[in-house]
N, C-alpha and C positions, 0 to 999 in steps of 0.2 A: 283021568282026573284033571280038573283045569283051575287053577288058582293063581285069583288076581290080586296083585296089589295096589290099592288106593292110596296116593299120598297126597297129603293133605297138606304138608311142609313141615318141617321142625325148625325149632330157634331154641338153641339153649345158652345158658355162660360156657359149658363147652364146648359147642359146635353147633354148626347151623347149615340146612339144609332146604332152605327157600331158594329157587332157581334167582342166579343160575348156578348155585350152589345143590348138588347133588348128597343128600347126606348119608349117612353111613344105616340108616335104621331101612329103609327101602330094598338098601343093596345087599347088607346081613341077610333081610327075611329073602329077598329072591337068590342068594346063595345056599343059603340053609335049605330051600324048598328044593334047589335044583341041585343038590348034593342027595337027599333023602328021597326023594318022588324022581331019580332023572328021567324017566318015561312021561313025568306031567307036562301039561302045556301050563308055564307060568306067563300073565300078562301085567303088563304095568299100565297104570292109568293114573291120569293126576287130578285137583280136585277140579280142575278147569276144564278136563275132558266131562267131567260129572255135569259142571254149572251147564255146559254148553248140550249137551243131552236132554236135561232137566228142566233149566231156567230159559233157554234158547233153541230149542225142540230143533236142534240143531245147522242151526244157520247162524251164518259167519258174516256182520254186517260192517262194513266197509269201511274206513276210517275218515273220513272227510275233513276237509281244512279246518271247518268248525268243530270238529270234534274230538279226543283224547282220546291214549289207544284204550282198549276196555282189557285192563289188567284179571279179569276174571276169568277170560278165558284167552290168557295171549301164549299161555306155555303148554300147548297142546302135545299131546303124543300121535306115534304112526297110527293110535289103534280108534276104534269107535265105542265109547261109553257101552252105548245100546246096545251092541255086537257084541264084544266081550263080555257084559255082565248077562247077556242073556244064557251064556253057554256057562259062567263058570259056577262050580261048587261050593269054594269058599272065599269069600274076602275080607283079604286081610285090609283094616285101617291104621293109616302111618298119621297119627297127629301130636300136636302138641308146643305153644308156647310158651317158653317160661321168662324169656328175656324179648319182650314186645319193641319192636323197633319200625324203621319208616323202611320200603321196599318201592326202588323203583320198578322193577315188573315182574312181581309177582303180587298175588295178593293170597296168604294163608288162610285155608280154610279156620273157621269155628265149630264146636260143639251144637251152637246154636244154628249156624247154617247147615250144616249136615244133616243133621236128624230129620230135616222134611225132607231132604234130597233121597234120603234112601230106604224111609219107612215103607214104601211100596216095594222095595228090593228081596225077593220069598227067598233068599239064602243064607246058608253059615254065613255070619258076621262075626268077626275079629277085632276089638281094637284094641291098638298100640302104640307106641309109642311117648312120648312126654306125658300126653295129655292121661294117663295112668295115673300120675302126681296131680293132675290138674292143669288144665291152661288158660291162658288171657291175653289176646291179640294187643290191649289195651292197659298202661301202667298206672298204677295208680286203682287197683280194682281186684276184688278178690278173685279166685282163678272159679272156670267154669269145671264142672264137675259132672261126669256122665253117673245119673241117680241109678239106684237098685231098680227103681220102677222104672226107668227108661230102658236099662238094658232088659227088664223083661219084657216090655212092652213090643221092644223092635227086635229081638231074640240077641242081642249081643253079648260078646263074651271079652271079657279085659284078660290079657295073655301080655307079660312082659317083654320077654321074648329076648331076656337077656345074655346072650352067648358067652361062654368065657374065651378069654385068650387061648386058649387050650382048643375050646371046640372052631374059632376061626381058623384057626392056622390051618388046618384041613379042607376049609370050604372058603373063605373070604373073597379069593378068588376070581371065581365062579361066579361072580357078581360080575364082572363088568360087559356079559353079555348082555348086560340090561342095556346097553346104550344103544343098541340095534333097535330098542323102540322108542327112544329119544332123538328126535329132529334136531333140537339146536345146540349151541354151546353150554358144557358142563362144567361146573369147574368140584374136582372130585374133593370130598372134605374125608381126611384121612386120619385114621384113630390109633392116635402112641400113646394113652394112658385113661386110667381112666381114678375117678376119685380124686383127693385133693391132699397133699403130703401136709400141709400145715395147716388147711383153713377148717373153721368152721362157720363160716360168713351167714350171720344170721338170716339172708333172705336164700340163699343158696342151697338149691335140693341135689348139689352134687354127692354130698354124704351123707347123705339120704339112699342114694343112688346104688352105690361104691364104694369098696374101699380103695386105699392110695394101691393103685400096681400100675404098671410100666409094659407095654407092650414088645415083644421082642423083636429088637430092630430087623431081623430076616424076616418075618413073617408079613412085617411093613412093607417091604422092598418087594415081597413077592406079591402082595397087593397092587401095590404102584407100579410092575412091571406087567402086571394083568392089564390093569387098564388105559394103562401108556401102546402097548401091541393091540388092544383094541380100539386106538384111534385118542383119548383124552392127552391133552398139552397142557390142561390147567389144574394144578396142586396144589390143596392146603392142608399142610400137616397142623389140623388145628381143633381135631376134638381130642382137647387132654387141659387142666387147668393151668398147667405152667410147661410148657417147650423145654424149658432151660433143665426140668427135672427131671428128662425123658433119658431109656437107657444108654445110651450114648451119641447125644444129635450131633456132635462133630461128624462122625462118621457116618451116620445115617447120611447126610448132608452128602458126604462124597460119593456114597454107594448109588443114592438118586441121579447123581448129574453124572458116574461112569454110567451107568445102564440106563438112562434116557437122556441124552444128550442136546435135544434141541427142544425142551419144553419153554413153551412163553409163557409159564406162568408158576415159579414155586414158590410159595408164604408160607408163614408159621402166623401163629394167630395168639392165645393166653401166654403171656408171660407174669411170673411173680416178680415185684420188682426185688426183692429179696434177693431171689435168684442171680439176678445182673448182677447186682452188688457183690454177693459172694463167691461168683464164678473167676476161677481166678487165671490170672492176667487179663483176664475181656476174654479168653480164647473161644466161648461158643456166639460172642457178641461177634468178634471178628468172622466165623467160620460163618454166618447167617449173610453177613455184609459180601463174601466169598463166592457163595454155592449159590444163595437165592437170589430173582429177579428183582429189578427197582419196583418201588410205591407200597415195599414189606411194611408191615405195621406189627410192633411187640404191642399186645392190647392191654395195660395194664390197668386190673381192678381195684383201684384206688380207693372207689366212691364215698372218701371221705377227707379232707384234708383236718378235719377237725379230730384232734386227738378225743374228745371226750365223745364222740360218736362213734370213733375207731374203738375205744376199749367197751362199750354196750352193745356193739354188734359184733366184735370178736374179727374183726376185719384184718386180713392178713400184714396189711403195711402200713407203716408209721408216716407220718407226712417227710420227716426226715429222709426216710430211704428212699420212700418212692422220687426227692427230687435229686438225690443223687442219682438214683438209676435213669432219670431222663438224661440227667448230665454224660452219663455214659453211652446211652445208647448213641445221643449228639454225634458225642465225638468220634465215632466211628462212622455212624450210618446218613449222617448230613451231608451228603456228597449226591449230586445227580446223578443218573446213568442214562443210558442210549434211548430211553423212552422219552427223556423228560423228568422221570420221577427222583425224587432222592432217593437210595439204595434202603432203610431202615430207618425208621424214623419211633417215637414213643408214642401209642393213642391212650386216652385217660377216661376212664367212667368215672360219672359222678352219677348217685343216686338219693332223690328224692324223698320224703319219707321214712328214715332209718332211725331207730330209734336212739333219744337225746338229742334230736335236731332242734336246734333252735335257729335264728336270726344270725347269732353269731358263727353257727356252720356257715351260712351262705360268705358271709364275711372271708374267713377263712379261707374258704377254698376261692373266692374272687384273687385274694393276696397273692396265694398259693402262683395261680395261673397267670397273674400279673408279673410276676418276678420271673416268669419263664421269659416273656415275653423282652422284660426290662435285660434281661441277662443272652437275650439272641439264642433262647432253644427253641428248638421246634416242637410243635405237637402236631400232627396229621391230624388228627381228627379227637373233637372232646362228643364223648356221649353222653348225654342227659338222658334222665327218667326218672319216670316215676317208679318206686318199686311195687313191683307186682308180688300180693301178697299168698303166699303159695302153702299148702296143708301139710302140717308136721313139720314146719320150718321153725327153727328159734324164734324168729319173726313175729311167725303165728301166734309162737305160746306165748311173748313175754313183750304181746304188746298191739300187735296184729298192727290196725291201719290209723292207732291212735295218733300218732305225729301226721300221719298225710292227712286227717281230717283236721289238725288243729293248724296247717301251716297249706293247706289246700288254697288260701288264697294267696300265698306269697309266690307259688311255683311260677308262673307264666311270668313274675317280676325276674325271679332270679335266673331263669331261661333264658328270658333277653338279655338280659345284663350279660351273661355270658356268652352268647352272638354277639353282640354290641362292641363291646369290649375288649374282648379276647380274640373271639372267634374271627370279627371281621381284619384288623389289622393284620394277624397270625397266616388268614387264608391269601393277604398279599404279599407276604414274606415266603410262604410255599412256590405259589403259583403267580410272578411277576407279570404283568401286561408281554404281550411278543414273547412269549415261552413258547416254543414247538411241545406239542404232545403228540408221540406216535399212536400207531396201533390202539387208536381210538372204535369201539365196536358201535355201531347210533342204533337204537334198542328202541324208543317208543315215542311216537307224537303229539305235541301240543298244539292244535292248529297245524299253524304252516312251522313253528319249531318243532327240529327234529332233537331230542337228546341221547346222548350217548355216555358214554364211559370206557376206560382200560378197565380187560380182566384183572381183579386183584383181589386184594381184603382191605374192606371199605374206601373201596373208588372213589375221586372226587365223580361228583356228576355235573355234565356241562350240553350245557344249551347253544345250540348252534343257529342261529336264524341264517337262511339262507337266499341268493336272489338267482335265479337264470340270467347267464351270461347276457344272451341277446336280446330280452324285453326286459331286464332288469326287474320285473315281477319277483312276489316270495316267490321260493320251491324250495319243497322237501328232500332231503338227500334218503337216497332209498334205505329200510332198514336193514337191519344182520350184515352193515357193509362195515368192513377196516379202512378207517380213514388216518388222515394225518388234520391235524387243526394246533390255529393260532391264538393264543388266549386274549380275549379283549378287555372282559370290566370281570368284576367281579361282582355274588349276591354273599349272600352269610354265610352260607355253608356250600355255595356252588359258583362254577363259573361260565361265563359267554364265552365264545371262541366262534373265529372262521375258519370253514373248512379251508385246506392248503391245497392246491389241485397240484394233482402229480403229472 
């Protein structure tokens, strides 16, 4: 029996699994399969192996000065579309956005591009993942929806394929020989909890999902100790909706760094700012700044500073708490380390369209963000969106996309203002002209700029223009290389840098 898996990429509010983030719904199904069938041949493919099959009759066209890398098909696997899908018997598909964001190289499959891709495909078909709830690469837009008449049409079957804590702990494992058909760098997204102990955030299909439980810190460790001896250095213990409420992350934190000792890469990703606040003396605020690598980011779901949009979306945090919790994280985690990066620092979602938004939200949360700045706190990074409005969500029922149509022209105003304002001043208080940054990875081309980025959770990204020594010409620095670079200007949310020659 030979069963492949198609990933298409995931993005959720709890975890994300668009390269070079590796997500946990790929790794489950090829654990699960290779725990139950282990006589099968399971294969992995991704949705870039498919475009390049399909859309590119499989030829690999060159990148040239004048042209950008082609994110479609830049995250290839060892295996061949064609080759593999002709042999195997069923395929499983891994899709699903629920939390639409910008990617430097990848580009997630849709519903809509799929379905030509594989309607010529004569086998069991599976899908899975997110896109079950519905998805939308795009904010601000109702989620796409595989109809009853499409999956008849193309024989597909929707399977959850929801494992409990109980049935990983036996196989989860067993996943990380997936990375033998993975070429490039992974960085593994790791699952301590699942559900949401307080929220019920109107646009959010986490409780929907699940209920609040806590995954058992050994079962984690035996995870991460799978695919740390299979070769992985990059960890994010970040599909779970709040870190800080995880079964015991002091010690998880210690248990990671005795049994894998020289990883360049551990982050934690959701935090509730709640959480920070009432964790007491700082002691898991401390133990993150401790155990984990610099350029962490606590990602806190704010996306509202306005109290009266916070009580009509049932939004976990009061604008009070969350700016103390920035205050707190500050004071610990504003310190640099060996890369460059500051050790922990606070990132803020704001969202778009939530219902009771008015003029006077944008206000708000302007203030909000300006006082951080007037007060010397940091923020790594602010998210904007629009919210993607998603089936069987509070959202849906009690309001759907009425505020993003009534306030649809003000977004692209309040977007800038918040680059402008915030964002730019804030990205030169991070990131000062003449800052070293190490262990820089340079990932995809613009022309003759190469860009790159540190492994992390939500990396700055930085443009490096480059000249050959001897004719002073542009030149590219080759890609998948570790560099060292010098920061030069800054853009809004990115910055220039010279490479540092070693």
């Amino acid at each position: 029996m030979h069963y492949t898996i198609l990933d298409c990429y995931t993005d959720e509010a709890s975890g994300l699994g668009v390269p070079p983030y590796l997500g946990t719904y790929p790794r489950y199904l090829y654990a699960k399969l290779k725990h139950d069938y282990p006589k099968a041949t399971i294969s992995y493919l991704t949705i870039d192996d498919l475009r390049l099959w399909k859309k590119y009759k499989g030829k690999i066209k060159p990148t040239t000065t004048k042209d950008t890398t082609n994110l479609k098909i830049y995250n290839l696997t060892n295996n061949s579309a064609k080759e593999i899908i002709k042999s195997t018997n069923k395929l499983f598909i891994v899709l699903g956005v629920h939390v639409p964001g910008k990617y430097l190289s990848a580009l997630p499959g849709t519903i809509k591009e799929l379905l030509p891709l594989i309607k010529d495909i004569r086998k069991t078909k599976v899908l899975t993942g997110p896109a079950i709830y519905g998805t939308q690469l795009e904010g601000g837009k109702f989620a796409e929806i595989l109809s009853s008449k499409q999956q008849g049409q193309l024989n597909i079957q929707l399977e959850e394929y929801n494992q409990s804590f109980e049935e990983l702990a036996t196989y989860a494992h067993l996943g990380a020989e997936l990375l033998t058909q993975i070429p490039q760098r992974r960085i593994i997204e790791i699952e301590t909890g699942r559900g949401c102990k307080v929220g019920k955030c109107s646009f959010c299909t986490e409780p929907l999902k699940s209920r609040f439980q806590n995954r058992p810190n050994e079962d984690i460790l035996k995870e991460v100790k799978a695919y740390y001896e299979a070769g992985a250095r990059f960890f994010r213990l970040g599909k779970q909706a709040d870190f800080y409420a995880s079964e015991d992350p002091i010690n998880l934190l210690k248990e990671i760094n005795k049994h894998c000792p020289d990883l360049e890469m551990l982050h934690i990703d959701n935090v509730n700012p709640n959480s920070v606040v009432a964790d007491k003396d700082h002691a898991i605020t401390k133990a993150i700044v401790k155990y984990c690598t610099e350029g962490n980011i606590a990602a806190f779901g704010v996306e509202s500073f306005d109290p009266d949009v916070v009580k009509a979306n049932l939004l976990n945090t009061h604008p009070i708490i969350a700016r103390k919790a920035i205050e707190i994280i500050n004071q610990y985690g504003a310190v640099r380390g060996k890369n460059g990066l500051h050790k922990y620092l606070p990132g803020i979602n704001i969202i778009f369209g939530l219902l009771k938004e008015t003029k006077t939200s944008h206000k708000l949360n302007i203030a909000a963000l300006q006082k951080c700045l007037d007060n010397n706190l940091l923020l790594r990074r602010i998210n904007v969106r629009q919210v993607a409005v998603l089936p069987d969500t509070f959202l849906e029922k009690h309001g759907g996309n009425k505020y993003l149509r009534k306030n649809k022209h003000l977004y692209w105003k309040w977007r800038n203002q918040i680059r402008q304002e915030i964002d730019s001043p804030m990205l030169k208080r991070l990131f000062p002209i003449g800052t070293i940054l190490t262990d820089v990875y340079t990932e995809i081309y613009d022309g003759y700029t190469t860009f790159g980025r540190q492994m992390g959770t939500y990396p700055i990204v930085i443009g490096i223009p480059h000249k050959d020594k001897e004719t002073g010409k542009p030149k590219r620095i080759p890609l998948n290389k570790k560099i060292k670079v010098r920061i030069t200007a800054h853009m809004l949310r990115s910055i220039t840098a010279e490479l540092v020659e070693e």
